[in-house]
C-alpha positions, 0 to 999 in steps of 0.5 A, spaced: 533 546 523 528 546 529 522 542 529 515 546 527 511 547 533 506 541 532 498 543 530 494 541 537 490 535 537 483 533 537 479 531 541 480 523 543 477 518 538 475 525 533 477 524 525 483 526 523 483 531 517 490 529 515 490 521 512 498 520 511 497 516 504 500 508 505 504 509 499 508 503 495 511 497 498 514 499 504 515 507 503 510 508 508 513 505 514 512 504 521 517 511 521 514 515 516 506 513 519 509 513 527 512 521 525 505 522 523 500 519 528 504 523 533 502 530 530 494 527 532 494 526 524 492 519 521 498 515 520 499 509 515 503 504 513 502 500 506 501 492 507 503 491 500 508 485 500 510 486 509 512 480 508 518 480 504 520 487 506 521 483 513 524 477 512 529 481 508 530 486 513 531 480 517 536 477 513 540 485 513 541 483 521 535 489 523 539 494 524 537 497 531 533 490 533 526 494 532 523 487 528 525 483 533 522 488 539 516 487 535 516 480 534 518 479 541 510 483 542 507 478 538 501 474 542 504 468 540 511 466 541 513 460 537 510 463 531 515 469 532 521 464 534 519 460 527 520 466 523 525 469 526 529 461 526 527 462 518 530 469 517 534 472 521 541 473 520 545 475 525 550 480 523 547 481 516 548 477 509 553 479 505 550 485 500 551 481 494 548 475 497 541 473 495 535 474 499 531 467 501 525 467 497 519 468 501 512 463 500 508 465 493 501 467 494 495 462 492 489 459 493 492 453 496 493 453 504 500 454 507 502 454 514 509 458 514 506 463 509 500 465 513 505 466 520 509 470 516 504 474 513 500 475 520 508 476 524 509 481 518 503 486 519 504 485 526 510 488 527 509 494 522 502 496 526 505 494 532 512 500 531 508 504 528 504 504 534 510 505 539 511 512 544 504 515 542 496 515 542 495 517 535 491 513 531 495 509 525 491 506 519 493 500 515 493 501 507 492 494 502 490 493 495 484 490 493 487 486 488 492 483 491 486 479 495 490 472 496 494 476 502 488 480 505 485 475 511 492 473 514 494 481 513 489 483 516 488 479 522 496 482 523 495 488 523 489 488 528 493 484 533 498 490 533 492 495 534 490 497 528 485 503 528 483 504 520 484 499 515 485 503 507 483 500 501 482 501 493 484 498 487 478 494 486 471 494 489 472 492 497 465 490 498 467 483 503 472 488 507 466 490 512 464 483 514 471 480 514 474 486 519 467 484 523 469 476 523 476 476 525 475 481 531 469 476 533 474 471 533 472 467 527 474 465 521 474 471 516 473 469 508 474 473 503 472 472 495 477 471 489 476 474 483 479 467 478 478 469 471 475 463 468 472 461 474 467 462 479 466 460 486 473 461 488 475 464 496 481 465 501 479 465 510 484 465 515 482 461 521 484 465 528 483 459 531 486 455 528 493 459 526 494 462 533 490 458 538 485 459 543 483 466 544 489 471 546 489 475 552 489 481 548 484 480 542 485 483 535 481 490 534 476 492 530 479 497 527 474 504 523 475 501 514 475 507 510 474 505 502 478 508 497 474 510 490 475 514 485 467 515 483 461 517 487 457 511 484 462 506 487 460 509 494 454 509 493 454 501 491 458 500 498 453 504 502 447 501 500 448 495 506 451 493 511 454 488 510 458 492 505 458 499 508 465 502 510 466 507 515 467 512 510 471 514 504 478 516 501 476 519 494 482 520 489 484 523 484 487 521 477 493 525 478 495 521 485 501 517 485 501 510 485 495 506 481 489 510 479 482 508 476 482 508 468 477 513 465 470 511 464 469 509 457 473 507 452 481 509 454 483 515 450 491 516 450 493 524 449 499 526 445 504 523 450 500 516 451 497 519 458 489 517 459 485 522 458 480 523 463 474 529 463 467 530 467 465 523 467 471 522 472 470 527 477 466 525 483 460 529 485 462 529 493 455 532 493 452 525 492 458 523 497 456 527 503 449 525 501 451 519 503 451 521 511 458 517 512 464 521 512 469 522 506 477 525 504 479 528 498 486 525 495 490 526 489 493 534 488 490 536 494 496 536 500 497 543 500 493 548 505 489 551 499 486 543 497 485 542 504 480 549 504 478 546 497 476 540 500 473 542 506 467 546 503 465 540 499 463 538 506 470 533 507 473 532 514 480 533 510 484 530 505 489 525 504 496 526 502 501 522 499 507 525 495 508 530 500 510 525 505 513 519 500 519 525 499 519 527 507 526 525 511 522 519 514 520 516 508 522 509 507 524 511 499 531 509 499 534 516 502 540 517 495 534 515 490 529 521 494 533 526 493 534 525 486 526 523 486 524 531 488 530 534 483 525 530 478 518 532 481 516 534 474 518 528 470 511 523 472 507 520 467 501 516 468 503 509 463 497 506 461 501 500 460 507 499 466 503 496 471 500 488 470 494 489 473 491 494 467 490 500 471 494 505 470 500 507 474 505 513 475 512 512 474 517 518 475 522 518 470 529 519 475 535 516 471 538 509 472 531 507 474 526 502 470 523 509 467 528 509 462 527 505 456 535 501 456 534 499 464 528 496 462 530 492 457 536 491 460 532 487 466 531 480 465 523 479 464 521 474 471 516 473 476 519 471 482 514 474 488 508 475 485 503 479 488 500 482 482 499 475 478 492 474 477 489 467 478 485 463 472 482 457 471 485 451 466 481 447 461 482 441 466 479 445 471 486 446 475 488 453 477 494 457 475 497 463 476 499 469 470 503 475 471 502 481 465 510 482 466 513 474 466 516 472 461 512 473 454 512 466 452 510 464 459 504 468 459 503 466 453 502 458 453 498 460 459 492 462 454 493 470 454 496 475 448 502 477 447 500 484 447 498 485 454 504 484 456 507 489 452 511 494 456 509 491 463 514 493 468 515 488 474 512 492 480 514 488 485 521 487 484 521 495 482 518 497 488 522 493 493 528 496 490 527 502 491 526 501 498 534 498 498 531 491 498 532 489 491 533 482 490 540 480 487 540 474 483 546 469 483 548 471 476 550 478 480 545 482 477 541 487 482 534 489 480 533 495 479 528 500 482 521 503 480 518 510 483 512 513 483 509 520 485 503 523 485 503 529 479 501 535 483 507 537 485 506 544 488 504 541 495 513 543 494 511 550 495 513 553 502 516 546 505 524 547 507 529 543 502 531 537 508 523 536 510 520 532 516 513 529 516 512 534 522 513 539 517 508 537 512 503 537 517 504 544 520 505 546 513 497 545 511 494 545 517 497 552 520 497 554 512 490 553 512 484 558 513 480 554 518 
């Protein structure tokens, strides 16, 4: 079918009133968030676990050279040549050949992770970036903290315009963003369970040398919150003020914020969430920073919806993830938006603790044989939770390892109940799972937002221009 005629852009420098959510580990990719951006929209890119998908998209032989063009942009050459020296198979491995693992995440410092880190934003940014002028945004997790300084210096290397960031509290991004654009050392603190004190910087300096012609941009932080009292508490300085807001819903995909209060389950085990759940966007808007809604809200009525509480827009997400130019592998998106209907919010599949939407789509880790088929490990790790000993010395513990193993390392074998291994999952569903040496090829795990009617009006083989002018053409504004 023929491309839609795109909505006109803004004025340059102006707000986006769509934001294209940064979804999963790699579903929001460069091709998915440069689609976006060309329309004058924000387009994102997610930086969960950019530095496996790189190095394993390195070892696949990258088809059509696009990662190495971008490492060949980057401001420090030897730092590319190092990780393309390391990864990059010429021609591809074999499609049964395991991939090389790439450093684990920790406190402790290590050289090769942080190259591979800063060269793995980087090149995200800088694709994302190519053969427009719309803005691209960036999307981390805050609980995966131990990864954010040297995230973050890449993708502002590469031009980033907005970084994104919820699951937690993103107080110290505001001052880390502003040192790292100055040039400085960028530190952040680390949340260690049964320890205090405890942070993780990056050096620019150090790490890439004197200051590059082209310095790293600062770039606009917009703060994802489920509640008017988390904005509230980042407003109020600013050293933690961000540059505005993304309120999300519980009925968006990926992780949400459990309810308030004790955690109450509805008959098919889902969390319960009532009034005190609902952010006043009055008290938002009160704020004088601006502000997204998100979550059931990426048709043209939520965008209407939206505007009348005073927000510039929205985010969506689903939306985009079933679009052809997200990053979903192609044959798993089409079983995915035949089973749109099928999205639980489980309490227990994720080891952070927060809840997390999994799409109930046959041969994934939904169903209840193929996750008891998979053997339980924890082999890259972005979700473990740092914890002090009782000699003082720091380990590291995942809800979804072993059961044994997070045991002896001091924890109840309830919590591990029912975790489902996010990272591999993930991985796999972008066609980048791991095969282990015994042959066994993990699994993938897909997740959507709840809210589906934003299917209604979209053609069956759809674009991410088409997502665009839908609401925006679709809205009454």
């Amino acid at each position: 079918m023929a491309e839609p005629v795109r909505p006109v852009r803004g004025l340059p420098g102006a707000r986006p009133v769509l934001i294209q959510g940064g979804m999963g580990v790699g579903v929001s990719g460069w091709r998915l968030a440069r689609a976006v951006a060309a329309t004058g929209q924000l387009g994102v890119v997610s930086g969960t676990a950019l530095d496996a998908t790189l190095a394993r998209r390195l070892q696949l032989g990258d088809a059509g050279g696009h990662l190495r063009r971008a490492l060949a942009a980057f401001p420090v050459p030897e730092i590319a040549e190092r990780v393309l020296g390391r990864y990059f198979v010429p021609g591809g491995t074999g499609p049964d050949v395991p991939y090389r693992p790439v450093p684990r995440l920790g406190l402790r410092g290590n050289r090769a992770r942080d190259e591979l880190t800063v060269a793995a934003n980087f090149a995200e940014v800088f694709l994302a970036k190519e053969g427009h002028d719309g803005p691209v945004g960036i999307n981390y997790l805050e609980k995966i903290q131990l990864a954010t300084p040297a995230a973050a210096l890449g993708a502002m290397l590469a031009g980033a315009d907005y970084v994104l960031m919820g699951a937690g509290i993103p107080a110290e991004i505001p001052r880390l963003l502003d040192d790292l654009a100055a040039y400085r050392p960028g530190r952040i603190s680390v949340a260690v369970a049964g320890g205090e004190g405890h942070s993780i910087g990056l050096d620019p300096a150090d790490l890439l040398g004197p200051r590059p012609p082209v310095p790293p941009h600062r770039p606009r932080f917009l703060a994802i919150v489920s509640s008017h009292v988390l904005a509230m508490y980042l407003a109020r300085s600013s050293r933690t003020r961000p540059d505005g807001f993304v309120i999300e819903g519980p009925v968006a995909g990926g992780h949400s914020a459990p309810p308030r209060g004790r955690m109450l389950l509805d008959q098919d085990g889902e969390p319960v969430y009532g009034p005190r759940d609902e952010a006043d966007t009055a008290k938002v808007a009160a704020l004088g920073l601006p502000f997204w809604l998100a979550g059931g809200y990426g048709t043209p009525d939520g965008l209407e919806r939206a505007l009348a509480t005073g927000a510039e827009g929205i985010q969506v997400g689903s939306a985009f993830a079933l679009c052809r130019e997200s990053g979903l592998d192609p044959a798993l998106r089409r079983r995915l938006r035949r089973r749109t209907e099928h999205v639980r919010n489980d309490p227990r599949a994720s080891p952070t603790g927060f809840p997390f939407k999994v799409a109930a789509v046959p041969g994934t880790l939904s169903e209840q044989e193929v996750y008891a088929a998979r053997p339980r490990l924890c082999d890259l790790g972005y979700l473990r939770t740092p914890y002090e000993k009782d000699d003082g010395s720091l380990g590291y513990r995942c809800a979804a390892e072993p059961v044994d193993v997070y045991v002896r390392k001091g924890r109840p074998a309830e919590e591990a109940d029912g975790r489902h291994c996010l990272c591999n999952g993930l991985l796999a569903a972008i066609g980048l799972g791991q095969h282990r040496a015994d042959g066994y090829a993990e699994p993938p795990l897909l997740t959507l937002g709840q809210d589906t009617g934003f299917l209604d009006g979209l053609p069956e083989d759809y674009s991410a221009a088409d997502v665009v002018a839908h609401i925006l053409l679709g809205a009454h504004v």
